[in-house]
Backbone as CSV, one residue per row, in Angstrom:
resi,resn,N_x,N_y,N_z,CA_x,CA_y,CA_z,C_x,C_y,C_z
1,UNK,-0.992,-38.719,54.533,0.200,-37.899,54.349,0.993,-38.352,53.132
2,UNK,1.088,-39.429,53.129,2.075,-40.366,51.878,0.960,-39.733,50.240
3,UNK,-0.155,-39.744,50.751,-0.782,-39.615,49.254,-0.717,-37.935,49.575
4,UNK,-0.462,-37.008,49.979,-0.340,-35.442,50.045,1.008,-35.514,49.260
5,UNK,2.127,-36.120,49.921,3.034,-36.371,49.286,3.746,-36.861,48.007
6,UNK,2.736,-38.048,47.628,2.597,-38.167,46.132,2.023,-37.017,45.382
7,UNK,0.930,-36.241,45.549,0.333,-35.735,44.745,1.048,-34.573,44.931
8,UNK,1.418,-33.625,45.799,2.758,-32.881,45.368,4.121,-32.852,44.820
9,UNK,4.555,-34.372,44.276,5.485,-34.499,43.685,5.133,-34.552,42.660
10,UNK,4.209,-34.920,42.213,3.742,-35.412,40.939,3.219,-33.738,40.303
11,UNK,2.679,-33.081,41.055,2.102,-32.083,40.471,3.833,-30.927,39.982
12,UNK,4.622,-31.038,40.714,5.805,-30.546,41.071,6.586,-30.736,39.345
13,UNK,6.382,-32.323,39.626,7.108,-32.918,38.211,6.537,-32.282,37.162
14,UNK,5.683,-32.234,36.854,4.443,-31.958,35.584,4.750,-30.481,35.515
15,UNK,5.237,-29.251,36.614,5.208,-27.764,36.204,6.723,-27.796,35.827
16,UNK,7.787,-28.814,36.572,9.161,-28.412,36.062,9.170,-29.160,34.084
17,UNK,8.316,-29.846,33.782,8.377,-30.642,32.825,7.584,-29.489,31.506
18,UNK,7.010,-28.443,32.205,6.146,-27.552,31.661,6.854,-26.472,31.234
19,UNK,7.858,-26.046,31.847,8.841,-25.348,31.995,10.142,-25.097,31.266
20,UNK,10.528,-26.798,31.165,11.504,-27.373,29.617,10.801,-27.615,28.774
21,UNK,9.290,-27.607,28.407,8.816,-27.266,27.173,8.802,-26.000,26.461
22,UNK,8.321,-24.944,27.597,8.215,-23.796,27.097,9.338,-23.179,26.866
23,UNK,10.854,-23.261,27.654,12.125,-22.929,27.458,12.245,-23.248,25.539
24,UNK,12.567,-24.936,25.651,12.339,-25.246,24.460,12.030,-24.847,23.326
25,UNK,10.565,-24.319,23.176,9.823,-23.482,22.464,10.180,-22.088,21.528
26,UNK,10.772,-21.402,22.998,11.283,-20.040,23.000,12.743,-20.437,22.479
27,UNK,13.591,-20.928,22.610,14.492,-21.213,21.917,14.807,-21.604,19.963
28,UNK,13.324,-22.692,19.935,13.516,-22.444,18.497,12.924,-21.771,17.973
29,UNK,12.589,-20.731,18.414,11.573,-20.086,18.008,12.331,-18.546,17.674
30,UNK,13.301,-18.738,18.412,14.145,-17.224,18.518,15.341,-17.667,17.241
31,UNK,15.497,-18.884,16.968,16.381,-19.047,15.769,15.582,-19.076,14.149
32,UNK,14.329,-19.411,14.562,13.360,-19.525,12.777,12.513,-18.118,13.087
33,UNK,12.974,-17.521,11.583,11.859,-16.478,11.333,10.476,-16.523,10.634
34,UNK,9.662,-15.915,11.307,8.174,-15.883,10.386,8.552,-16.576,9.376
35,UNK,7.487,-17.218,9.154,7.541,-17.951,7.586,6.855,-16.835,6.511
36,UNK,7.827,-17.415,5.304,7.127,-16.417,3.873,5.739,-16.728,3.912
37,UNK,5.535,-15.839,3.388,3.925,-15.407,2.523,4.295,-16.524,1.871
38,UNK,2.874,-17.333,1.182,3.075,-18.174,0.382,3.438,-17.929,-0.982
39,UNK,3.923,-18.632,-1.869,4.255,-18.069,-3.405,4.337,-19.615,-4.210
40,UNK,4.311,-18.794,-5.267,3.883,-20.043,-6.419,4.898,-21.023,-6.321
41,UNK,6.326,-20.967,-5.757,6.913,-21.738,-5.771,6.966,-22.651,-4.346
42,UNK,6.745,-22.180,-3.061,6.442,-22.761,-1.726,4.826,-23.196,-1.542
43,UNK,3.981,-22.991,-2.199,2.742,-23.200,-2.473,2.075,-24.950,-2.803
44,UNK,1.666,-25.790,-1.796,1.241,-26.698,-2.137,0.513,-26.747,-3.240
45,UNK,0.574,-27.772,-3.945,-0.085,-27.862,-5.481,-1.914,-28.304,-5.258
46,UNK,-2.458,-27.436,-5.999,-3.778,-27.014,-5.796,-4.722,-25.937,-4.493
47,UNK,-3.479,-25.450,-4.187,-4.105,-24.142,-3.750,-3.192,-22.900,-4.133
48,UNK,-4.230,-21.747,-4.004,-3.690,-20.406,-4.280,-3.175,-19.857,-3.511
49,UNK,-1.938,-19.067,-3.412,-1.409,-18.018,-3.052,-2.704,-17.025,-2.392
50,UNK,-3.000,-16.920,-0.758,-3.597,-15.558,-0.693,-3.116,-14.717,-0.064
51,UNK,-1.818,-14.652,0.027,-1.216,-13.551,0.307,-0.735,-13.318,-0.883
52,UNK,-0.744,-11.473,-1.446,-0.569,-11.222,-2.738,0.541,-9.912,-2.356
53,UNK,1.585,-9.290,-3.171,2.562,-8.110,-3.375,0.792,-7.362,-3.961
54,UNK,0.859,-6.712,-3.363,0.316,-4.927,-4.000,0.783,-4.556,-5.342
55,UNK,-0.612,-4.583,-6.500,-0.037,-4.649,-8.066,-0.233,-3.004,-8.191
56,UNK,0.655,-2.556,-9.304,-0.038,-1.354,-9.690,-1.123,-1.209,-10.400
57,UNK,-2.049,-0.469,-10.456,-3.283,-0.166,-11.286,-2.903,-0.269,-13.105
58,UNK,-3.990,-1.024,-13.638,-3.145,-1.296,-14.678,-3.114,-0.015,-15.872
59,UNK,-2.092,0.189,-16.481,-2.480,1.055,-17.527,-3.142,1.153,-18.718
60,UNK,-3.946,1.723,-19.872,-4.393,1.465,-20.457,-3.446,1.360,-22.093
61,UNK,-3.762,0.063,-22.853,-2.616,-0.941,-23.649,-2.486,-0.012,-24.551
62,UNK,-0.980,0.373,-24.978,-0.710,1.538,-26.096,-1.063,1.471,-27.158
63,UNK,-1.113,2.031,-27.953,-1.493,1.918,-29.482,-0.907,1.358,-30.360
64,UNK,-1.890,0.574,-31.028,-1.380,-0.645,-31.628,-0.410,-0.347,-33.263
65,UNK,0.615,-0.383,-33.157,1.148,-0.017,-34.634,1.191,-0.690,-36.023
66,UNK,1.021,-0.027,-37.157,1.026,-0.643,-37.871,-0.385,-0.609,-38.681
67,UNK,-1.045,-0.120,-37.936,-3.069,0.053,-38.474,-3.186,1.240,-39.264
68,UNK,-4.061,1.028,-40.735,-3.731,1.926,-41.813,-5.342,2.244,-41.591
69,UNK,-5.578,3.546,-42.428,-6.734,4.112,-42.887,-6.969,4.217,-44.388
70,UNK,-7.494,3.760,-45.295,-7.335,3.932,-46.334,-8.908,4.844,-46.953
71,UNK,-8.338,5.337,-47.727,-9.224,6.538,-48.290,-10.279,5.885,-49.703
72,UNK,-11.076,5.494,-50.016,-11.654,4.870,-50.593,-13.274,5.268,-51.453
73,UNK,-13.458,5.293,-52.684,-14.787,5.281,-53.304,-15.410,4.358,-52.910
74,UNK,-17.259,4.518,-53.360,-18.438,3.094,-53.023,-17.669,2.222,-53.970
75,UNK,-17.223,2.022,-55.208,-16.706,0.985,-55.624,-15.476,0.140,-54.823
76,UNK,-14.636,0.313,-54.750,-13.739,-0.085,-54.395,-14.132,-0.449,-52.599
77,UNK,-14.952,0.022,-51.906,-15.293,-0.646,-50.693,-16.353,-1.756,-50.718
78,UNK,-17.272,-1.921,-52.053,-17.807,-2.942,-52.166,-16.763,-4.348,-52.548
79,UNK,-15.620,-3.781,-53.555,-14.696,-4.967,-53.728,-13.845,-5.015,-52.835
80,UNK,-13.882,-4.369,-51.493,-12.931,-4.812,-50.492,-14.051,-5.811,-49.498
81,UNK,-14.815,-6.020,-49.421,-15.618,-6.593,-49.403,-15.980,-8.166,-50.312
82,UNK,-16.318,-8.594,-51.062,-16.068,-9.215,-52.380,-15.144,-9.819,-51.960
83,UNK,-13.761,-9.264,-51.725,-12.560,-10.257,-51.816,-12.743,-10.769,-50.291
84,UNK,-13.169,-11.031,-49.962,-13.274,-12.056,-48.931,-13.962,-13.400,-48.691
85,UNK,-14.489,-13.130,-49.694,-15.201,-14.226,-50.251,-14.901,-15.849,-49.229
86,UNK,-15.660,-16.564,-48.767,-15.208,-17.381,-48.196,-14.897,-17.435,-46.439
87,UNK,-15.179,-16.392,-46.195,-15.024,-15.952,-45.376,-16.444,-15.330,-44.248
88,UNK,-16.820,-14.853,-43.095,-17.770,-14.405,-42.625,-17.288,-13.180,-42.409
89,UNK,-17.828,-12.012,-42.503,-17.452,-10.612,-42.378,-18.173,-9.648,-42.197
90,UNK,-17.653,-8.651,-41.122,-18.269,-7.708,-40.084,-17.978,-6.585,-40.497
91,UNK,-18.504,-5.580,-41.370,-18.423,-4.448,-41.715,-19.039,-3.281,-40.665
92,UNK,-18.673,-2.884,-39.640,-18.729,-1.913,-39.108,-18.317,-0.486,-39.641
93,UNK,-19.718,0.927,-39.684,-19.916,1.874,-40.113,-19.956,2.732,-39.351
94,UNK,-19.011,3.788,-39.079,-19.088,4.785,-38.309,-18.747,6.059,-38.366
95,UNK,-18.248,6.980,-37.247,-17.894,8.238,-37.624,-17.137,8.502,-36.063
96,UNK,-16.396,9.350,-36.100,-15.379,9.784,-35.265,-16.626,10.668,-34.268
97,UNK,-17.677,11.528,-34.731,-18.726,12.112,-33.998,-19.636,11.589,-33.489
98,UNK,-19.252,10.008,-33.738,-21.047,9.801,-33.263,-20.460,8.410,-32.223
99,UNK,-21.305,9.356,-31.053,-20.985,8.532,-29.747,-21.065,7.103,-29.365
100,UNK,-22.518,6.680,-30.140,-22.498,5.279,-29.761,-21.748,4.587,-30.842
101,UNK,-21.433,5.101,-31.638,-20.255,4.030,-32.533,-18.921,3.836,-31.730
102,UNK,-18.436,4.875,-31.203,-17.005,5.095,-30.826,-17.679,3.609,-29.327
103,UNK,-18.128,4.164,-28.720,-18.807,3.371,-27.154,-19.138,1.629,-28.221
104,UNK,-19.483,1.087,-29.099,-19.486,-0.124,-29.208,-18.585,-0.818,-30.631
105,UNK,-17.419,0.544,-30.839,-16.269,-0.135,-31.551,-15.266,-1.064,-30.832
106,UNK,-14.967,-0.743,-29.709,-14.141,-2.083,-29.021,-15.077,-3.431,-29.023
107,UNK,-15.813,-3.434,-29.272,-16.756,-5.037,-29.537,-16.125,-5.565,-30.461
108,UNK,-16.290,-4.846,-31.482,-15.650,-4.989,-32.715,-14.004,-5.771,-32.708
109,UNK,-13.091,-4.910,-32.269,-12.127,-5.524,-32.118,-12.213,-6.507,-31.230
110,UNK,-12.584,-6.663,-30.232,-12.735,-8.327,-29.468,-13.527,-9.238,-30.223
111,UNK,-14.500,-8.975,-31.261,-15.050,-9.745,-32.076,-13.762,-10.901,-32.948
112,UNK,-13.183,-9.362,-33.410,-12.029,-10.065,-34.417,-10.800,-10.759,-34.033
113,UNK,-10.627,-10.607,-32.295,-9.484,-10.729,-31.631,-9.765,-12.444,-31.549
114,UNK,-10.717,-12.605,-31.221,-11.375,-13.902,-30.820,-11.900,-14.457,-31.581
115,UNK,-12.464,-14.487,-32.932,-12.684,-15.024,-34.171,-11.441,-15.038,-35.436
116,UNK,-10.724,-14.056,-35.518,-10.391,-14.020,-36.812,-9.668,-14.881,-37.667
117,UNK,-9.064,-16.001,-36.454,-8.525,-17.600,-36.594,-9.179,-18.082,-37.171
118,UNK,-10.656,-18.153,-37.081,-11.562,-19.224,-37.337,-12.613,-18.932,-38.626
119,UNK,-11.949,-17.919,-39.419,-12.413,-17.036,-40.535,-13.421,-16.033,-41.032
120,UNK,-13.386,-15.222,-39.542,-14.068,-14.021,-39.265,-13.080,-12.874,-39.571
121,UNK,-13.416,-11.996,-41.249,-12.980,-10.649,-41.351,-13.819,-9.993,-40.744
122,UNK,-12.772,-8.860,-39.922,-13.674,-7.498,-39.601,-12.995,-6.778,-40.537
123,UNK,-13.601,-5.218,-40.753,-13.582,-4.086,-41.229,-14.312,-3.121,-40.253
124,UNK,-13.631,-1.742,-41.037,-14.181,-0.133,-40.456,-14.204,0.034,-41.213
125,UNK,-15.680,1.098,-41.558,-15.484,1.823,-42.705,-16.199,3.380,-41.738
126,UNK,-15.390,4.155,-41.331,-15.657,5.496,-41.305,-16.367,6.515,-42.276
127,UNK,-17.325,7.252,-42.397,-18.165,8.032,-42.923,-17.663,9.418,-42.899
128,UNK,-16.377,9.428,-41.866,-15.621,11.128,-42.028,-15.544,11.622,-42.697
129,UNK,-15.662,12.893,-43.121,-15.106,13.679,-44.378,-13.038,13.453,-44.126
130,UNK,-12.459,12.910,-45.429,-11.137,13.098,-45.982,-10.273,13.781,-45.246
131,UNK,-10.791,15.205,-44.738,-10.182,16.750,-43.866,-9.843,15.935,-42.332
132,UNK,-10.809,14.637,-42.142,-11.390,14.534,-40.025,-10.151,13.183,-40.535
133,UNK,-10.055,12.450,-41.689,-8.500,11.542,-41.602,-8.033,11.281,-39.970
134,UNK,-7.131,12.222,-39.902,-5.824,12.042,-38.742,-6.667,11.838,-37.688
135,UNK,-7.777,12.188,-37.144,-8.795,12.091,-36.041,-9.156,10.959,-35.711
136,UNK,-9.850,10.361,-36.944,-10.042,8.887,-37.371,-9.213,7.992,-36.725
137,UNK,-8.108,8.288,-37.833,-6.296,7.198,-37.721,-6.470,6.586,-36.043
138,UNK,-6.659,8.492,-35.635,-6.196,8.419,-33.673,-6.574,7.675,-33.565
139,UNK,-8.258,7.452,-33.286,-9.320,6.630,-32.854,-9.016,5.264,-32.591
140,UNK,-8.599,4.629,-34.137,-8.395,3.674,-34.776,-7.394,2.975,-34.284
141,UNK,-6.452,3.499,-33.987,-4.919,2.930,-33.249,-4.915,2.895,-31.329
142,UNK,-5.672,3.769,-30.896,-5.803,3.879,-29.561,-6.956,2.336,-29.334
143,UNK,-7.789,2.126,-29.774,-8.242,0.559,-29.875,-7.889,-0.255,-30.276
144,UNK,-6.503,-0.137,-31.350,-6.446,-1.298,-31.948,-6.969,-2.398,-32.502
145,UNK,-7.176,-1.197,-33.441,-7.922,-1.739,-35.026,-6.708,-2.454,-35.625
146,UNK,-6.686,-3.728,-35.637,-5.629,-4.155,-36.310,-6.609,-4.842,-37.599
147,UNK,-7.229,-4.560,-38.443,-7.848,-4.836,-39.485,-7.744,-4.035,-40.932
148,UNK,-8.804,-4.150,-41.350,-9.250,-3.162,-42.928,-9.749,-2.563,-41.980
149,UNK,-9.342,-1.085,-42.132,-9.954,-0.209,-41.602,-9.895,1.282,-43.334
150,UNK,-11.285,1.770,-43.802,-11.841,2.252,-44.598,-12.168,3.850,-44.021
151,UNK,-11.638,4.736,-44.967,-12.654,6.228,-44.885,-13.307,6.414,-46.361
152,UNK,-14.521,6.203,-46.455,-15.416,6.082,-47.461,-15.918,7.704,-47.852
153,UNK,-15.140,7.968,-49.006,-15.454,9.266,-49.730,-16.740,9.332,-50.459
154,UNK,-17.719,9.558,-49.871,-18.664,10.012,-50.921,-19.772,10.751,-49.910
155,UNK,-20.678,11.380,-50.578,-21.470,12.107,-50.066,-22.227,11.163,-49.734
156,UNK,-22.958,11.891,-48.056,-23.972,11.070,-47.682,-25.016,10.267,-48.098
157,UNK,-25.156,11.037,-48.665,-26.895,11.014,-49.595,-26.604,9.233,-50.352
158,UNK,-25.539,9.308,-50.865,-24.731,8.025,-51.789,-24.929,7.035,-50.912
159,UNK,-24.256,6.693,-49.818,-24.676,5.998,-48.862,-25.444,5.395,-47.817
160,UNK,-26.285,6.246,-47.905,-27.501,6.380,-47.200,-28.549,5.644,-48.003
161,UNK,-28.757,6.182,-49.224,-29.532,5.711,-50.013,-29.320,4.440,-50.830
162,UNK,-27.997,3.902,-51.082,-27.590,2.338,-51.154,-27.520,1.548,-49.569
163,UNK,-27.920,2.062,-48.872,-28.237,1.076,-47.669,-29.033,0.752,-46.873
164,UNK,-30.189,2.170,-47.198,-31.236,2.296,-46.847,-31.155,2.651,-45.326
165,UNK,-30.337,3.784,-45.046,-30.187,4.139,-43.435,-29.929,5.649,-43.355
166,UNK,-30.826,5.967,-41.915,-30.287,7.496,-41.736,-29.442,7.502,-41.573
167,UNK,-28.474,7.108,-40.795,-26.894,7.147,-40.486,-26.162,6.027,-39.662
168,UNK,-25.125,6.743,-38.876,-24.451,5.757,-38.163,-25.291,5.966,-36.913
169,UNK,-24.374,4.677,-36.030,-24.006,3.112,-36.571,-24.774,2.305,-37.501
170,UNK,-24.392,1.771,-38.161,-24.716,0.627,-39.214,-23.448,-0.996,-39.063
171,UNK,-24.066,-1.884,-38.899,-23.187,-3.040,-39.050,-23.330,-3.980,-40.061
172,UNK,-22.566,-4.619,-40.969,-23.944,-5.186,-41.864,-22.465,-6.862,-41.656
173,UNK,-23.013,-7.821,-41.619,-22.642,-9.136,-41.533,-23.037,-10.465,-42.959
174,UNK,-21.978,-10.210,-43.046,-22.234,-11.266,-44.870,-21.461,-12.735,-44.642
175,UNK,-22.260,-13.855,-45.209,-21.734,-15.222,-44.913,-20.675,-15.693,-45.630
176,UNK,-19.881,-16.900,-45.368,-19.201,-16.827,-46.444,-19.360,-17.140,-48.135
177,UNK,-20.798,-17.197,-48.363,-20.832,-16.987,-49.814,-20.944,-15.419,-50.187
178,UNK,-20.699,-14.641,-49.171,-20.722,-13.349,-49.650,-22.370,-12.749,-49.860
179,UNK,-23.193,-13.143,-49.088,-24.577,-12.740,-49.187,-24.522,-12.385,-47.827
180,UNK,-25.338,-10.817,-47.807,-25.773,-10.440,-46.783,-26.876,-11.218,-46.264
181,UNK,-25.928,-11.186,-44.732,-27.313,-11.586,-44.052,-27.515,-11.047,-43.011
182,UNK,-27.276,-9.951,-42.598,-28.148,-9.157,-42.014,-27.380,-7.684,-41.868
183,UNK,-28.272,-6.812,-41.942,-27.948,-4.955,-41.528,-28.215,-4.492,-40.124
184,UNK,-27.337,-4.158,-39.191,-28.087,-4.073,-38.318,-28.329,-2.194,-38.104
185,UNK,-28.929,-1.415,-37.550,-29.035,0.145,-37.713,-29.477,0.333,-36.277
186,UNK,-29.737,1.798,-35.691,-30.465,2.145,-34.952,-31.677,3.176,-35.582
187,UNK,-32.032,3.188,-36.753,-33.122,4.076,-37.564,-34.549,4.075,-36.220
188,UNK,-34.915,2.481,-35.867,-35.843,2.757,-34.892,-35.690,3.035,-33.707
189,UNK,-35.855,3.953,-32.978,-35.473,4.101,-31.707,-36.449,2.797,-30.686
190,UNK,-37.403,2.112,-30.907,-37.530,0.913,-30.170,-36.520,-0.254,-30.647
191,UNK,-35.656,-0.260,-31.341,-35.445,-1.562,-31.700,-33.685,-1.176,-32.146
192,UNK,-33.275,-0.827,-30.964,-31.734,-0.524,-30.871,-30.595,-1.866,-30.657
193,UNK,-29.496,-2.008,-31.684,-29.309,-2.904,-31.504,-27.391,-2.897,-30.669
194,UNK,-27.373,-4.089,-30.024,-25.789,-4.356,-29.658,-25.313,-4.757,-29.964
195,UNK,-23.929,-5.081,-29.498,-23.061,-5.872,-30.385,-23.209,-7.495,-30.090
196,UNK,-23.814,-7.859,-29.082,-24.367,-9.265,-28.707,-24.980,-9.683,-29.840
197,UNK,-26.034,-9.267,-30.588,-26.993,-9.216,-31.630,-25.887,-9.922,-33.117
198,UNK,-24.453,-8.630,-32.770,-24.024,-8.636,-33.965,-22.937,-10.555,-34.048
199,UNK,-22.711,-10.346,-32.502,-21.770,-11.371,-32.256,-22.402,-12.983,-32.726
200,UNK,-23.317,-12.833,-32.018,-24.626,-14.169,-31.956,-24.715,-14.647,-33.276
201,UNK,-24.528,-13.667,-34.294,-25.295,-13.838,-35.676,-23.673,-14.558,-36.274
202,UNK,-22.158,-13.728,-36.178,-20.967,-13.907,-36.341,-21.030,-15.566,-36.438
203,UNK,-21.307,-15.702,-35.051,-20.734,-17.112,-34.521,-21.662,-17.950,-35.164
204,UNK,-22.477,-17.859,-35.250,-23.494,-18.773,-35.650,-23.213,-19.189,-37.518
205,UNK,-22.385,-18.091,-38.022,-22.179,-18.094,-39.749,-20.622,-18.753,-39.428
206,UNK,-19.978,-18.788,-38.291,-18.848,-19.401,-38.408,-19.255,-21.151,-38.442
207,UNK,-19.982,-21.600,-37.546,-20.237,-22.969,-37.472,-20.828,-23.674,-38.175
208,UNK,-21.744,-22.941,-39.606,-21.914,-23.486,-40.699,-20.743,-23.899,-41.190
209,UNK,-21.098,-25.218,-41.972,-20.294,-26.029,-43.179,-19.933,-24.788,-44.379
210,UNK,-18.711,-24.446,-44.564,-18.879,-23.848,-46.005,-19.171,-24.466,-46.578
């Protein structure tokens, strides 16, 4: 009887003791609110935030001001060229009509965005007729061409035949002694080239010794 008696007091003690815990509980619990989402400033150092605010979708970056088109003869685009002398440089050839130029001109500008510190000129030289200008300009500023950007006046035939290409795209990459070293075209349809091709060759004329 004495041990019935212990073990119902004891069990007795332990639910009233269960009881001022959980009171307890509910009490501070009704004075602290949810804790914040984590944030860069409550955020132990070396972990991330994964609770995130809902971003908006981003928009696409406005047009860059300040980017010229200049209207130009074969002379005077060979000496815009020339004066760089010292330099590694990416002459990109195109046209406002022709699809895969427009589709691998942003290379171009990330080429120059990311080199041009390290003494990588880019250029455009557009093949438009003079009249397609303002079309061009558009093009040119909605990517942000912040470079030499060229509309090369002369008849096809002129150009074609000093470069030895049916048309656009054409890229041609000169070191800094000003010697070409390489043209790149799509004339063969097996042997189409990207801008990886054009980049690879860039970087590789930057890490030479002048």
């Amino acid at each position: 009887m004495f041990r019935f008696f212990f073990v119902s007091c004891k069990t007795a003690s332990s639910t009233a003791l269960l009881v001022l815990v959980l009171a307890l509980l509910l009490i501070c619990g009704a004075a602290a609110p949810w804790p914040d989402p984590p944030t860069a400033a409550n955020q132990p150092k070396g972990q991330e935030t994964t609770a995130q605010l809902p971003t908006k979708e981003k928009s696409p970056a406005p047009p860059v001001s300040g980017i010229e088109l200049k209207i130009v003869k074969y002379p005077e685009l060979i000496a815009a060229v020339k004066a760089q002398h010292g330099k590694v440089v990416v002459v990109d050839v195109w046209a406002n009509t022709c699809i895969p130029c427009k589709r691998e001109f942003p290379n171009l500008v990330k080429l120059c965005q990311e080199y041009g510190m390290d003494g990588l000129a880019c250029m455009s030289v557009t093949v438009d007729p003079p009249e397609n200008r303002d079309a061009a300009l558009k093009f040119l500023k909605n990517k942000g061409a912040g470079f030499a950007n060229y509309l090369l006046d002369e008849d096809a035939s002129l150009w074609q035949g000093n470069w030895n290409v049916k048309g656009v795209p054409v890229v041609f990459v000169f070191d800094r002694a000003g010697k070409r070293a390489a043209k790149f075209d799509n004339d063969n349809p097996k042997k189409q080239f990207t801008y990886t091709d054009v980049r690879s060759l860039a970087v590789k004329l930057l890490e030479e010794k002048p």
